[in-house]
C-alpha positions as CSV (number, residue, x, y, z in Angstrom):
1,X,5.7,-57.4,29.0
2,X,6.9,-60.1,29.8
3,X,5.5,-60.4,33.6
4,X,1.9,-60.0,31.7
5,X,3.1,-63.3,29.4
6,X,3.6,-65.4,32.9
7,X,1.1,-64.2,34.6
8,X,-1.2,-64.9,31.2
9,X,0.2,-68.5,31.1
10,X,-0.3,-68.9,34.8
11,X,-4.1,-67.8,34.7
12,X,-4.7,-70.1,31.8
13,X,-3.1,-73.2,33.3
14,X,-5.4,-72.8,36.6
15,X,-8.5,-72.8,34.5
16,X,-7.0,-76.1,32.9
17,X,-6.2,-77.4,36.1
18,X,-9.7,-76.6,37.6
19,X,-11.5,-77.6,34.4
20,X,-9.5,-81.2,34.2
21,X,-10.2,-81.8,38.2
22,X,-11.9,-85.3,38.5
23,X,-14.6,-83.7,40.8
24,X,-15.5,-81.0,37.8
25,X,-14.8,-83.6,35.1
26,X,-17.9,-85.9,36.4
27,X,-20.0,-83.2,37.5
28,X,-19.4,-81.0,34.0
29,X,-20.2,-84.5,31.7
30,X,-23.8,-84.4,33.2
31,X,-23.8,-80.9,31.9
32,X,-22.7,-81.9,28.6
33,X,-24.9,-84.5,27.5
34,X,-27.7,-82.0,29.0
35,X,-26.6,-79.9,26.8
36,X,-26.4,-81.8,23.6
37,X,-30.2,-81.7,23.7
38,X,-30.4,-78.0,23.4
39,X,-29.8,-76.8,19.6
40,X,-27.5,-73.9,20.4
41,X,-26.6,-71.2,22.5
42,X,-28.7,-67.8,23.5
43,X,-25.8,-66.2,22.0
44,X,-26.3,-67.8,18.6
45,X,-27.4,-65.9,15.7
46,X,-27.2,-62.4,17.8
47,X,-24.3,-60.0,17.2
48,X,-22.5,-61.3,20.5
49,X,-21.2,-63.9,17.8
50,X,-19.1,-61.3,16.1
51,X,-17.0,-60.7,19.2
52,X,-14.8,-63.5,19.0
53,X,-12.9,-62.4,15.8
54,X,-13.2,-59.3,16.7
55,X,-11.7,-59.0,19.8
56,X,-8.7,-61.8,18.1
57,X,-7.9,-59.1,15.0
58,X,-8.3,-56.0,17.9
59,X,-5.6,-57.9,19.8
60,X,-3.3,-59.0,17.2
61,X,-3.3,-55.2,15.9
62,X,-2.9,-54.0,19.2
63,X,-0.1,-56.7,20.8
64,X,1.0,-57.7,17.3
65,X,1.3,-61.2,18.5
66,X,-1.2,-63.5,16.9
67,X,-1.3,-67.0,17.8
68,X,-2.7,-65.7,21.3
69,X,-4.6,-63.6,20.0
70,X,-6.6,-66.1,17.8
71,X,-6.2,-68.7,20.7
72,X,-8.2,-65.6,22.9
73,X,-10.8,-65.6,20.1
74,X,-11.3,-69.0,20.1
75,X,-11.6,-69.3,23.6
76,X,-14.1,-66.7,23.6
77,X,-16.3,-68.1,21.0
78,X,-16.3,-71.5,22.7
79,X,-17.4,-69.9,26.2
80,X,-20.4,-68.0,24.2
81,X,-21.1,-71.6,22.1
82,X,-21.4,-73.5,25.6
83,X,-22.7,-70.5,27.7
84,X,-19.9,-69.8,29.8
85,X,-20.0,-73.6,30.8
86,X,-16.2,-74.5,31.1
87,X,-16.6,-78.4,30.1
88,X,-18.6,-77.5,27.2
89,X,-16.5,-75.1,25.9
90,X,-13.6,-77.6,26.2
91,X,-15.1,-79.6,24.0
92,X,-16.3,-76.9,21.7
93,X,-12.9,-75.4,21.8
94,X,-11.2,-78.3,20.7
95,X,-13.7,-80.8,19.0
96,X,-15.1,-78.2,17.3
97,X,-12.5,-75.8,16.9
98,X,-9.2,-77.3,16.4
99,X,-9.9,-81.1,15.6
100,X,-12.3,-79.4,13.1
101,X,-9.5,-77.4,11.9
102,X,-7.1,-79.5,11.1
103,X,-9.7,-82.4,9.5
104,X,-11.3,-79.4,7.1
105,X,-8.3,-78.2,5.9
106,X,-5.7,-81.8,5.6
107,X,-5.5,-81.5,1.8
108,X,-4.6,-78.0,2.3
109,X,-2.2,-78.5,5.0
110,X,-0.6,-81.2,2.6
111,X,-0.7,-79.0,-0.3
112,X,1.4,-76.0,1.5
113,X,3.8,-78.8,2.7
114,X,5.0,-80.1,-0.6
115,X,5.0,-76.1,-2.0
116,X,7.4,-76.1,1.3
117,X,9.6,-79.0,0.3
118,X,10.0,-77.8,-3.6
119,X,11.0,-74.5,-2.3
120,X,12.9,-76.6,-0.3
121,X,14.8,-78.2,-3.4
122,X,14.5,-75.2,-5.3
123,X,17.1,-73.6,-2.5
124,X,19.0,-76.6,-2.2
125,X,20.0,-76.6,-6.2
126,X,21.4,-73.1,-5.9
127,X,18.8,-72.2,-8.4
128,X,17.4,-69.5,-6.2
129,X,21.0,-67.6,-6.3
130,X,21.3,-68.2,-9.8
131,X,18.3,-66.2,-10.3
132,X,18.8,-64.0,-8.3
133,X,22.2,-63.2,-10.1
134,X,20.5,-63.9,-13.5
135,X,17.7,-60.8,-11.8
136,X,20.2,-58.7,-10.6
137,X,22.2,-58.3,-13.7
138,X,18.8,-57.8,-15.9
139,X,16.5,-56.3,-13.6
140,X,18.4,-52.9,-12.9
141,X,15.4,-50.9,-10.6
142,X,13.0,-51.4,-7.8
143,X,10.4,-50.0,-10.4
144,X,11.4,-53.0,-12.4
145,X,11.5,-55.5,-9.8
146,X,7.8,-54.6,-8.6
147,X,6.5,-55.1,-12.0
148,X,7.8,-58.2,-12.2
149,X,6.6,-59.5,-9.2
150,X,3.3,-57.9,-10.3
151,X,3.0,-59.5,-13.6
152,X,3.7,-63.0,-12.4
153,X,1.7,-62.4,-9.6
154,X,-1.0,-61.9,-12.5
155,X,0.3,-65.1,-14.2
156,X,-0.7,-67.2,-11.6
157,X,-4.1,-67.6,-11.4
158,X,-5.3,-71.2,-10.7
159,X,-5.1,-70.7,-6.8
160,X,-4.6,-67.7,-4.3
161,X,-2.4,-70.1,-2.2
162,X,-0.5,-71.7,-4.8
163,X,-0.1,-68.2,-6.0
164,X,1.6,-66.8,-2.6
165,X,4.0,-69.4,-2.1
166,X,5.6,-69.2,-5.7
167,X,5.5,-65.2,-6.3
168,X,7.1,-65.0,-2.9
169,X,9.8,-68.1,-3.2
170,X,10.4,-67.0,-7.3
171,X,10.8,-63.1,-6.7
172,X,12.0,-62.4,-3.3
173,X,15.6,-62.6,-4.5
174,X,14.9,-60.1,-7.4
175,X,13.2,-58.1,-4.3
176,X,15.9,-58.1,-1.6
177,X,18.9,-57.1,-4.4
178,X,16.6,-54.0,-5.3
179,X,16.3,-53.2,-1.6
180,X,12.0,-53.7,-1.4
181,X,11.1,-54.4,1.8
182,X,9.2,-57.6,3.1
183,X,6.3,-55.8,3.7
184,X,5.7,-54.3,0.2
185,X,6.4,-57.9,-1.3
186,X,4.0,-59.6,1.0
187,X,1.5,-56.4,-0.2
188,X,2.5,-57.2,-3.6
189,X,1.9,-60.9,-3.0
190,X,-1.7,-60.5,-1.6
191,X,-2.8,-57.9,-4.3
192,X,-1.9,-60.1,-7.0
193,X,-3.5,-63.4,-5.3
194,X,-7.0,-63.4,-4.7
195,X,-8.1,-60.6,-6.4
196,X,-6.9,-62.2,-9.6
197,X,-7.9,-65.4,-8.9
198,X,-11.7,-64.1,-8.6
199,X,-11.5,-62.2,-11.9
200,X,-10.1,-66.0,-13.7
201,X,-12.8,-68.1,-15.0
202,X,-10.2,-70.8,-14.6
203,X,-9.5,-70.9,-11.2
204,X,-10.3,-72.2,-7.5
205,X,-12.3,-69.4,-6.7
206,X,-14.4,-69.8,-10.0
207,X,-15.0,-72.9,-9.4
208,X,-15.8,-72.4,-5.4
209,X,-18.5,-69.6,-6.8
210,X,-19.9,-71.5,-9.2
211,X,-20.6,-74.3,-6.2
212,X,-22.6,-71.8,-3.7
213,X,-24.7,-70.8,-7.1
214,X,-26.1,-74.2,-7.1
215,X,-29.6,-74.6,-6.3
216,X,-30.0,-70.9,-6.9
217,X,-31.4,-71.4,-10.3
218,X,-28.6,-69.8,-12.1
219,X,-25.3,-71.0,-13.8
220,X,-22.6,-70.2,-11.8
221,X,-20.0,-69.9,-13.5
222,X,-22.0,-67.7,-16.2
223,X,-22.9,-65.3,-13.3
224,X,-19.1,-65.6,-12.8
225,X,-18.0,-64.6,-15.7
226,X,-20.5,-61.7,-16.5
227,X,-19.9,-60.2,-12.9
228,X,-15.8,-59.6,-14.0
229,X,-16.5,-56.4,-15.1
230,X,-17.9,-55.0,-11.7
231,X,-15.6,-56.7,-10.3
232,X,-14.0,-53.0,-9.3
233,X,-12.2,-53.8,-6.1
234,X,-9.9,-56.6,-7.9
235,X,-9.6,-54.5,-10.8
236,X,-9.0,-51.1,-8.9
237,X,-6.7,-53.1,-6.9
238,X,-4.2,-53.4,-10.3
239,X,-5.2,-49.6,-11.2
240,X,-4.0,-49.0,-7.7
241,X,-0.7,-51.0,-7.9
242,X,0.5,-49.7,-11.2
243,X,0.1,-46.5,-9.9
244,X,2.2,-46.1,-6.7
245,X,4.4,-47.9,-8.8
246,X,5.1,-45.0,-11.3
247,X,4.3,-42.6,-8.7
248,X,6.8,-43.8,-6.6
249,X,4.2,-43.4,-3.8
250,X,3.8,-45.1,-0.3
251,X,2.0,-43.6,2.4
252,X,0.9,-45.2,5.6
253,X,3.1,-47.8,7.9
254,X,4.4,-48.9,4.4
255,X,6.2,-46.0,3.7
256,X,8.7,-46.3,6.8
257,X,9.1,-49.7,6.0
258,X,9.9,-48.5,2.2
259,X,12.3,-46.0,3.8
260,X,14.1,-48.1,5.9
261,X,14.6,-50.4,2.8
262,X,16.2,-48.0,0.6
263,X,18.2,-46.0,3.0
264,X,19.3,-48.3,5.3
265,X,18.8,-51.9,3.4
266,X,16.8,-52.8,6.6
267,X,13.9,-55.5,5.1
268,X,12.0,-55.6,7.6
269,X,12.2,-52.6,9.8
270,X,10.4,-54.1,13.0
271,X,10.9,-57.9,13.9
272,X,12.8,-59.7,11.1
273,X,13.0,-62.7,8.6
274,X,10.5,-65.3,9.5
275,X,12.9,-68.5,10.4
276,X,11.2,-70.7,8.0
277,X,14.4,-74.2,8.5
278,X,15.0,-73.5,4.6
279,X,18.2,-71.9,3.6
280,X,19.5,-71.0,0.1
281,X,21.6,-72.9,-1.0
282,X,25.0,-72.6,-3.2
283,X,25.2,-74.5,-6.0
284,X,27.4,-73.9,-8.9
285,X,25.5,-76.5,-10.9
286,X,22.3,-74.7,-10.3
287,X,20.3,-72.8,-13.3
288,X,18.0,-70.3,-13.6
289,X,16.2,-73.1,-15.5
290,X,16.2,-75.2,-12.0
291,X,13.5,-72.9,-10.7
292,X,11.6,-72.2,-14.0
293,X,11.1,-75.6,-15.1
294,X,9.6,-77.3,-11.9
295,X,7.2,-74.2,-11.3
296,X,6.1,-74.2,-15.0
297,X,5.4,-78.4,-14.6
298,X,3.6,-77.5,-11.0
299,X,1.4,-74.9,-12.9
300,X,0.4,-77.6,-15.9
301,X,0.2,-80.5,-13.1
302,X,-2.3,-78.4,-10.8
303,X,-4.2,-77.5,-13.6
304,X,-4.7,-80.7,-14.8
305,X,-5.7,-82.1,-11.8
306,X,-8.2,-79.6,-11.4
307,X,-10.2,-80.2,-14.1
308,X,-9.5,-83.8,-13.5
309,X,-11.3,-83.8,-10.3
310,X,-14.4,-81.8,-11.5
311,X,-14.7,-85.4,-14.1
312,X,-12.9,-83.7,-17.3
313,X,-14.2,-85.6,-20.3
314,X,-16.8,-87.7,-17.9
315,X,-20.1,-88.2,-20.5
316,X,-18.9,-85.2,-22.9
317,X,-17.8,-82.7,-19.6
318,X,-16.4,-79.9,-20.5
319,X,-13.1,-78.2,-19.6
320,X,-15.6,-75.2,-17.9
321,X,-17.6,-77.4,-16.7
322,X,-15.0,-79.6,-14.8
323,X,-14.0,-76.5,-13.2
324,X,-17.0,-75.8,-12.3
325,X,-17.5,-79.0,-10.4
326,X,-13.8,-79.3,-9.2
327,X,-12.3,-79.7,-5.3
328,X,-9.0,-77.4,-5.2
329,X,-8.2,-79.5,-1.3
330,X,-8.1,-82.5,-3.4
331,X,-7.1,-81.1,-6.5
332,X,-4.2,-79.3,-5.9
333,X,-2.3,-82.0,-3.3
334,X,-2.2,-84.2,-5.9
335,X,-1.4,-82.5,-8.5
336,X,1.7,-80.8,-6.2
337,X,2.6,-84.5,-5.6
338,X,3.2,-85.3,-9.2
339,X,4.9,-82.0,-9.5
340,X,7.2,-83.0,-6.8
341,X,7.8,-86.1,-8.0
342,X,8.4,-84.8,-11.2
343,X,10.8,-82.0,-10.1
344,X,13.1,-84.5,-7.7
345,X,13.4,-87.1,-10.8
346,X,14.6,-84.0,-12.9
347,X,17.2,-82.5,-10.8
348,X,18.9,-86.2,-9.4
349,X,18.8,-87.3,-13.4
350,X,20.6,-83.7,-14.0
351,X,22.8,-84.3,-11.0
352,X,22.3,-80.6,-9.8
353,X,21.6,-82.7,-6.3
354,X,22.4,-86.2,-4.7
355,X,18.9,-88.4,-4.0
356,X,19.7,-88.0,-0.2
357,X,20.3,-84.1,-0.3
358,X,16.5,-84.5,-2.1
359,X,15.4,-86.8,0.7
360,X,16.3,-83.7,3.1
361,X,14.6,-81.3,1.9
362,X,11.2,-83.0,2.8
363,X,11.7,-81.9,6.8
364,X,13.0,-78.7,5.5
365,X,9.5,-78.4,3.3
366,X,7.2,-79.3,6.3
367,X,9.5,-77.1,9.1
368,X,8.7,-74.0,6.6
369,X,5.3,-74.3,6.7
370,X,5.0,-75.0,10.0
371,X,4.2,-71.2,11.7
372,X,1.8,-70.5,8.1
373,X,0.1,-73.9,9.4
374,X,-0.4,-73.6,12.5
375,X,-1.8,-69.8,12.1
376,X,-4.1,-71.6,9.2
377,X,-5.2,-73.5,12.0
378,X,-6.1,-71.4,14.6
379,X,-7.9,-68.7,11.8
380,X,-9.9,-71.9,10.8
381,X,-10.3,-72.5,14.7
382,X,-12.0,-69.4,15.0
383,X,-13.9,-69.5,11.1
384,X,-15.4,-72.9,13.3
385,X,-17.0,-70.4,16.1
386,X,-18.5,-68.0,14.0
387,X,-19.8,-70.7,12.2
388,X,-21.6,-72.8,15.3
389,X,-22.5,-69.0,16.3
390,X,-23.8,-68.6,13.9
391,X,-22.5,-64.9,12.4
392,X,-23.1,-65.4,8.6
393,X,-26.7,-66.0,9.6
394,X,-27.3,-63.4,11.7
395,X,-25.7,-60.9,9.2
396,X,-27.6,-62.5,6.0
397,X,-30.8,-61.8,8.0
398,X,-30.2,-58.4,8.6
399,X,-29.4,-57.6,5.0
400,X,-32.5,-59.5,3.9
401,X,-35.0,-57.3,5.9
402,X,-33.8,-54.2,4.7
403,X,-33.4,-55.4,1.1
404,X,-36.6,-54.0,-0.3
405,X,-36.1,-50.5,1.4
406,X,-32.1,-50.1,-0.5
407,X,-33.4,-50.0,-4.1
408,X,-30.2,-48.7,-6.2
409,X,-28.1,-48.6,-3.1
410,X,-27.7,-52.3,-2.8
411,X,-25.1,-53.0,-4.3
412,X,-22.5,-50.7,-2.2
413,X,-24.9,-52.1,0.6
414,X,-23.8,-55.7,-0.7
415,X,-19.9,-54.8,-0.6
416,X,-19.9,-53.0,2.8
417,X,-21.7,-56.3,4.2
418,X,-19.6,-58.9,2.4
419,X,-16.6,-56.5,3.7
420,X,-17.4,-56.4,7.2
421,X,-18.3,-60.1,7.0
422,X,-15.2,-61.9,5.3
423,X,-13.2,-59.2,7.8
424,X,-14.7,-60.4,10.8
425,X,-14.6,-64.3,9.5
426,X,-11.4,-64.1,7.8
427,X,-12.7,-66.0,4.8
428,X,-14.4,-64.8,1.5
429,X,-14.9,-68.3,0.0
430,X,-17.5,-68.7,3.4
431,X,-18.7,-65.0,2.8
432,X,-19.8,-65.3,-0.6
433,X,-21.0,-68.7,0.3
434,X,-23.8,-67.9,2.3
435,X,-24.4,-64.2,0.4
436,X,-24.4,-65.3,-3.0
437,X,-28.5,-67.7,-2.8
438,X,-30.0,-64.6,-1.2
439,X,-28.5,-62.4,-4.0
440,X,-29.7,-64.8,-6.2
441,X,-33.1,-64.6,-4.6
442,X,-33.4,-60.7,-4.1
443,X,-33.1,-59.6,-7.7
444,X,-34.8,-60.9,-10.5
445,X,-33.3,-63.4,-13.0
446,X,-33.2,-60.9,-15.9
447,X,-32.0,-58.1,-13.9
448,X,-28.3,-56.2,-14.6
449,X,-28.6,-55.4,-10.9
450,X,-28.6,-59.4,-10.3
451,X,-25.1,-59.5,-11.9
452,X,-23.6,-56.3,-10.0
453,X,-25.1,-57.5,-6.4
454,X,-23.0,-60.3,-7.0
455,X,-20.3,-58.2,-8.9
456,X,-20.5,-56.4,-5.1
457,X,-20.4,-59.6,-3.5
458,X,-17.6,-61.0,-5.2
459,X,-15.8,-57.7,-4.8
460,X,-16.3,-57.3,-1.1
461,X,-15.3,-60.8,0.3
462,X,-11.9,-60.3,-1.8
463,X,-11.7,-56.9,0.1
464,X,-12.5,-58.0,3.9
465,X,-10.3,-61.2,3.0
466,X,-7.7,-59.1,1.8
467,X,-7.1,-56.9,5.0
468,X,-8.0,-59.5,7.4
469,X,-5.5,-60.4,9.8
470,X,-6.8,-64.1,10.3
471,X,-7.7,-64.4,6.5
472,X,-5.6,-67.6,5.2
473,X,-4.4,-65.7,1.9
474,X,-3.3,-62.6,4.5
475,X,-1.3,-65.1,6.1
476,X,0.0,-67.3,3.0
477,X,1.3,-64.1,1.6
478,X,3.3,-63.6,5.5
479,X,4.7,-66.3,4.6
480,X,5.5,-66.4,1.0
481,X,7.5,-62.9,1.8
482,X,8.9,-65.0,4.5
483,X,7.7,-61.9,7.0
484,X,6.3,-60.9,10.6
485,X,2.5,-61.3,9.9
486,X,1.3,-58.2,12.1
487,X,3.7,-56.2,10.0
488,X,2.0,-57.2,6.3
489,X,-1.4,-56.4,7.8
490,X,-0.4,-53.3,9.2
491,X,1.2,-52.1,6.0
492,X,-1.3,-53.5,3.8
493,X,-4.7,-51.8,5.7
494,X,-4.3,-48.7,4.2
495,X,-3.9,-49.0,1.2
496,X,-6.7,-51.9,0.9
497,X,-9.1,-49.1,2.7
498,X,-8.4,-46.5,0.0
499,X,-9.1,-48.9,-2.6
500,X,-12.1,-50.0,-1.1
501,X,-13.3,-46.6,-0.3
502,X,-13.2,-45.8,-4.3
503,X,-14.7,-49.3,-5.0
504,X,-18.0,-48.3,-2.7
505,X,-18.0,-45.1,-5.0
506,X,-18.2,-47.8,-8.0
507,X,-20.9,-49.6,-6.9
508,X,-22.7,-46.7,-5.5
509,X,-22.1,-45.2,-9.4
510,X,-23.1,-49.1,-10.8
511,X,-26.1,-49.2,-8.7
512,X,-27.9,-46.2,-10.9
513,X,-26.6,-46.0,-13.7
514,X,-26.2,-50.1,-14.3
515,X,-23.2,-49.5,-16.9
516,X,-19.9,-50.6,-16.6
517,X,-18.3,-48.3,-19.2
518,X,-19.7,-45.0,-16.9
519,X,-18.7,-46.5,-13.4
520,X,-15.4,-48.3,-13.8
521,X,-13.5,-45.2,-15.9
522,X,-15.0,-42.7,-13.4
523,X,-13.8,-44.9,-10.6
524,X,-10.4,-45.5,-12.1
525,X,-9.7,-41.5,-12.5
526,X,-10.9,-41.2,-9.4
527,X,-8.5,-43.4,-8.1
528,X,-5.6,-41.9,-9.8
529,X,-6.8,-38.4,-8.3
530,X,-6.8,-39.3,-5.2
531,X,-3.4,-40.5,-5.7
532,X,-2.1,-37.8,-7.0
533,X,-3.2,-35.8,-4.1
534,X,-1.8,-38.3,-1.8
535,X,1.7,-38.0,-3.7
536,X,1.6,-34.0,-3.4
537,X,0.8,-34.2,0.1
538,X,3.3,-36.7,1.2
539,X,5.8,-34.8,-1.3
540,X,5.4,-31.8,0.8
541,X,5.7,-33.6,4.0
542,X,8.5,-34.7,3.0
543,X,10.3,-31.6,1.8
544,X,9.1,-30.3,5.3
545,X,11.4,-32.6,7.1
């Protein structure tokens, strides 16, 4: 393994050298500004655009190491932007891709760093312990421990990345003492992040949605709302989680993992704890009112400056409205800045900690966010060359010409698409983005099937997002549980497939009979069927060993 590593490295740092040679340099800038006259690539808008992410999720499953996986992908994309010209796809590589990155997503990048630094403080206090002592003496059972992460999971709705951080810095304490392994937290994590945050009127994701509907003729945020009850693969996703949860069910990769956790207290099973710089710290003058207090003031603070941004009380705006028209990558660093602020004033005034111990924690914030940044970056590296391929495009164009010829099928049609797109992409906001104005124009205005298309939409960029190892929520919720990021996907792709498979049932059931209260209960017992077979078979199984 390790001669392939050197041998990789070496490879890559002769195509540097020869790219970078003066002699190629001056003779490749010609070719450039040629090329700047052409509009794109013969590769663009053809499906040669969805091997790039394809071929950096196939690696990372297969080497489970990511960030050369995505830095493969990326590299590929940029060779099939520039047509395999190596200057060109320098500069698309890193112009486009990286610089692009890290410009697009600042106010994220910023935002994730001052969640980092409160954890930070959080630690620091001793306030973490002190829960975890204040959850270990009144949370007595792993079935105990997973509905609580659950439910505050389901608390947290403004933000599927604000959501990640704090269910994973709040409950993995309460986790580790009830012996759940990493993986099932991060799972837990990701099943309560953006599939609640796209059933929230008040939320990012809302608010994003009710953005792409503009121009559609429609009200977004009233297609929004009325699409929540077709919504079936964030709402199977709960139906899904209670269950295993009574059931005492795991099957898959998860269930070793699960194993190893109860049997031998091993967390993680393969790899281990993500060395994020920030350590727990012990503090006797730490409360369990340390951690409480700063993420209830975050929660108020972000929400605030949510609606503050959409223009909140601007010419008679209302609070829906504001949401509507909010920014969360402007939004939500400010408002985590006033939290911060806040949450540093109130634990110096209470002397829990010294100003200078406070002062430290700020390196400690940005060094645990550093690996979920820098895979953030390279996913959004490789979101950039789908996007000057041209994917979304190509897909949307195939979907429209067969749109007449689907009828009552097009809903399931819808998921499968918006599935396989936000998988490929890694990002539902960008999937629903460009899938959402030709919904719009496909069915008519008074149609129910207008509202389950994008019910199906919806539905399936939260499912491809969800399982998608260079999906940004995928990794925030790595890193919220804090571990290895191939082992959360791994883990997780089952058990996202089987609720996907029931949700295609749903809107396959939605599609004719265009009533909620026929598709979702069938769906739902459905669901808890096949669960039930699942928990006999692996019952027997297990009695067989």
């Amino acid at each position: 393994m390790k001669n392939r590593s050197v041998l990789f490295f070496l490879l890559l740092g002769v195509l540097c050298l020869f790219c970078l040679s003066p002699e190629i340099l001056a003779q490749e800038a010609e070719v450039v500004e040629e090329a700047a006259e052409t509009v794109s690539s013969r590769f663009t808008g053809t499906f040669w655009a969805a091997l790039p992410p394809l071929l950096a999720i196939g690696l990372a499953l297969i080497t489970k190491e990511v960030y050369s996986s995505l830095f493969l992908g990326i590299l590929f994309g940029g060779l099939l932007s520039a047509d395999f010209n190596l200057f060109s796809t320098i500069d698309s590589v890193v112009n486009h891709g990286l610089i692009g990155a890290v410009a697009g997503s600042a106010g994220i990048f910023i935002f994730l760093v001052i969640l980092g630094i409160m954890v930070a403080l959080i630690n620091r206090t001793g306030a973490a312990a002190a829960f975890g002592a204040w959850a270990h003496r009144n949370i007595k059972s792993r079935t105990g421990a997973i509905l609580a992460t659950f439910v505050l999971g389901i608390l947290i709705f403004i933000d599927d990345y604000f959501n990640c951080l704090t269910v994973g810095s709040v409950m993995q304490p309460v986790t580790d003492a009830n012996k759940i392994s990493r993986a099932k937290l991060a799972y837990l994590i990701d099943a309560t992040a953006a599939p609640i945050c796209m059933i929230a009127p008040i939320s990012s994701w809302a608010a994003a949605v009710s953005e792409f509907a503009k121009g559609t003729g429609y009200n977004g945020l009233d297609l929004f709302i009325r699409a929540i009850p077709f919504n079936f693969y964030s709402l199977l996703t709960f139906v899904f989680v209670l269950c295993i949860t009574f059931m005492k069910l795991e099957f898959g990769p998860m269930a070793r993992h699960e194993r190893n956790a109860m049997l031998k207290g091993d967390l993680f099973t393969e790899g281990g704890e993500v060395d994020n710089g920030v350590r727990p710290g012990e503090n006797a003058k730490g409360k369990f009112m340390d951690m409480l207090l700063p993420v209830l003031v975050l929660i108020g603070v972000c929400v605030y400056a949510l609606v503050y941004v959409g223009g909140y009380g601007e010419n008679g705006k209302t609070f829906q409205a504001a949401f509507a028209d909010t920014d969360a990558t402007v939004a939500l660093p400010w408002g985590a800045l006033i939290a911060l602020v806040l949450t540093i004033i109130y634990l110096v005034g209470r002397r829990v900690i010294s100003f200078r111990e406070a002062m430290k924690c700020v390196p400690d914030g940005f060094v645990a966010m550093v690996p979920a940044i820098l895979i953030l970056t390279l996913a959004t590296s490789l979101k950039n060359m789908t996007g000057i391929l041209e994917l979304k495009e190509f897909i949307a164009r195939l979907m429209e010409g067969n749109a007449a010829e689907l009828g009552n099928f097009l809903p399931a049609v819808i998921f499968l698409v918006a599935c396989v797109l936000a998988f490929a992409t890694g990002t539902s906001w960008g999937t629903f983005g460009i899938l959402i104005p030709i919904i719009c124009s496909i069915f008519p205005g008074d149609s129910q099937l207008l509202i389950i298309g994008m019910s199906a939409c919806l539905a399936g960029a939260v499912c491809g997002d969800h399982c998608s190892p260079i999906s940004d929520t995928t990794i925030m919720s790595s890193a919220g549980a804090r571990c290895e990021h191939i082992n959360h996907v791994s883990t997780q792709l089952p058990y996202v497939i089987t609720v996907a498979g029931v949700s295609f049932v749903g809107f396959l059931l939605a599609g004719f009979t265009q009533n909620w209260f026929v598709a979702f209960p069938l769906t739902a017992g459905l669901m808890i069927l096949i669960l039930a077979g699942l928990k006999f078979i692996t019952k027997d199984n297990a009695q067989a060993e």
